[in-house]
Every structure is written in C-alpha cells, then in structure tokens.
C-alpha positions as CSV (number, residue, x, y, z in Angstrom):
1,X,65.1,109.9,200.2
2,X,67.2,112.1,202.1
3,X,69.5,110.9,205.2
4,X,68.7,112.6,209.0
5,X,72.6,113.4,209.2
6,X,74.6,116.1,207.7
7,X,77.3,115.9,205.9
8,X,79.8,119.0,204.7
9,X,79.2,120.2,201.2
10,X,81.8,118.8,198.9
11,X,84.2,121.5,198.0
12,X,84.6,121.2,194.3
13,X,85.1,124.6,192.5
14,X,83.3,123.3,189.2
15,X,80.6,120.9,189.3
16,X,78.8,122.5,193.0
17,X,75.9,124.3,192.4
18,X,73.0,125.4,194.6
19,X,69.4,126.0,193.5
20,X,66.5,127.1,196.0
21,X,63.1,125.7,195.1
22,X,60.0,126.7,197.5
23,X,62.3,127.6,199.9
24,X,64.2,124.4,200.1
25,X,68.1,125.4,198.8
26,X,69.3,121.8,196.8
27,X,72.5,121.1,195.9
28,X,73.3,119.5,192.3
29,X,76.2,118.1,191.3
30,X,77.5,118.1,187.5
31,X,78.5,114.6,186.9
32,X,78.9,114.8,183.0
33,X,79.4,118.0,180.3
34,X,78.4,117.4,177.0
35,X,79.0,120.3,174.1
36,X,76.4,121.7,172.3
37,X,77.9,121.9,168.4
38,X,74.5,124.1,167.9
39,X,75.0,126.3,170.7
40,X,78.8,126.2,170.7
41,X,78.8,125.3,174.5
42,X,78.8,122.5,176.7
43,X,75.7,121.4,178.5
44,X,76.1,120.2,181.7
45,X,74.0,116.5,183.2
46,X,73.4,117.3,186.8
47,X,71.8,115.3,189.3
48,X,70.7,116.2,193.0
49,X,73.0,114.9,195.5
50,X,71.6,116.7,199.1
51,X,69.4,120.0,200.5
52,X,70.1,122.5,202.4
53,X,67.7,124.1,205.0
54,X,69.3,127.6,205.3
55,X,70.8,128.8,202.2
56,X,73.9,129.9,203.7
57,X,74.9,126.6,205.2
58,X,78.0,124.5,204.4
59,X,76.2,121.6,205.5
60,X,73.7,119.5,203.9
61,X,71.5,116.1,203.9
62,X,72.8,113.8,201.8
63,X,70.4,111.2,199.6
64,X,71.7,108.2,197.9
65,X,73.3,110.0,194.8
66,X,75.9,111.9,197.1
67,X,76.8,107.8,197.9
68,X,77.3,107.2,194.3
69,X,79.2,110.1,193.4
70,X,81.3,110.2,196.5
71,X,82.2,107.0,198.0
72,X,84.7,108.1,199.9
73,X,83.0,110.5,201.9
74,X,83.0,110.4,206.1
75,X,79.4,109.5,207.3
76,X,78.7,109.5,210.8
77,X,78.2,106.4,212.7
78,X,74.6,104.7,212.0
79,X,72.2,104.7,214.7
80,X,70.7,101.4,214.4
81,X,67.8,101.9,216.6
82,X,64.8,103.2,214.6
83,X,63.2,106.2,215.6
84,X,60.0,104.7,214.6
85,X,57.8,103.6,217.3
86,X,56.7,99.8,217.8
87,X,53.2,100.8,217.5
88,X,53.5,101.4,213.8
89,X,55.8,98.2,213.5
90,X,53.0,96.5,214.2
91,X,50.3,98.0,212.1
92,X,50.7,96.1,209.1
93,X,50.7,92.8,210.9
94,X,47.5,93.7,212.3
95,X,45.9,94.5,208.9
96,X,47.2,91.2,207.6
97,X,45.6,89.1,210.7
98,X,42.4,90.6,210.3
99,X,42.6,90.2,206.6
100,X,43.0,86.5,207.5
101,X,40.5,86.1,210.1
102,X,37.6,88.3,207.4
103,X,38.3,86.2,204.5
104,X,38.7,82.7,206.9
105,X,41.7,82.2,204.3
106,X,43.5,80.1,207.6
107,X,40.4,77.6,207.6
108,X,40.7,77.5,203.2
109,X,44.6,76.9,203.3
110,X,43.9,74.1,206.3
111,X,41.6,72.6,203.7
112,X,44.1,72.4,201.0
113,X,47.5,71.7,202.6
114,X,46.6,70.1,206.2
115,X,46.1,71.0,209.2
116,X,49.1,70.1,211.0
117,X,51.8,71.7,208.7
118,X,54.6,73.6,209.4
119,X,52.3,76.6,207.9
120,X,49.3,76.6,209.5
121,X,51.0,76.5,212.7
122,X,52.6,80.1,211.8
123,X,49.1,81.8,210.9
124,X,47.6,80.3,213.5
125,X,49.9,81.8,216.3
C-alpha cells in the first residue's frame, strides 16, 4: 500500500535504483549484497520502497518498506480526517443488520442467552 504524500527520494549513491514497469517508474532499494562465488560478483536483495509517477521526478510515494528502511525520514503531518465518505462507513454495518434480521440470528441468541442482556440490547438498537 502506497501513502497519498510525497516524500523526496533518498539520496544514496549505491543502493537507489529506479525501474519503470507499465509505465509506473518504482523505486528499489538494496538493503543487503550477497557475493556470488559462481559468478564472482555480488548479488544484490532489493525491495520496493515507493513509485514514481513521472520518471524524472525526485519525488515519490512512499509504502511501508521506505518506514522500515528509513526511520528517520520527515513525513508530513497526518491528516486524520479520512477522505472516505460516511456512506461507505456505513455499508458494512448495513450488510451485517440485514444479515441479522434474514437469518433471525437476534431472536436465536435471545433464546439462548436472555433477553435482557447486555447483548441483545446492542443488536437490537
């Protein structure tokens, strides 16, 4: 999953490298080398840390590996409103209550734990 903020590319010489698939330029970090005794040179482990949209960019958006491998990065400030409406907030309590009310699975639970518990009252309201 990749963040909605952008983030400068990490300027690292050795280790950086860019690689455009379908369009989309990524950018994959070389966390680990290991030598090849076969090949007689080393193999580098690489994992994705962000994408670019335009290939020429110094900017990117980060995903969770760019947290791991550099913790002391600036981020931006969090925006803790969603930018999801409420309508799909809702949605999966909607599929649960008619789930409920289908299967009469209130009425069954009534039956088995009582009527006036502390649970009953909650999927009844």
């Amino acid at each position: 999953m990749y963040f909605d903020y952008e983030v400068k590319i990490p300027d690292f010489r050795h280790g950086i490298t860019r690689k455009t698939i379908r369009g989309i330029t990524y950018i994959y970090y070389a966390y680990d080398h290991k030598y090849s005794s076969d090949k007689h040179y080393t193999i580098p482990k690489n994992t994705t840390i962000g994408k670019c949209l335009n290939a020429s960019s110094e900017t990117m958006y980060p995903n969770t590996n760019y947290l791991k491998y550099f913790p002391e990065a600036k981020l931006p400030e969090m925006n803790e409103k969603s930018d999801r409406s409420a309508c799909l907030r809702i949605r999966a309590f909607i599929v649960i209550r008619k789930i409920i009310a289908e299967y009469h699975l209130d009425e069954i639970i009534g039956h088995l734990i009582g009527k006036d518990t502390t649970y009953s009252l909650d999927v009844d309201s």
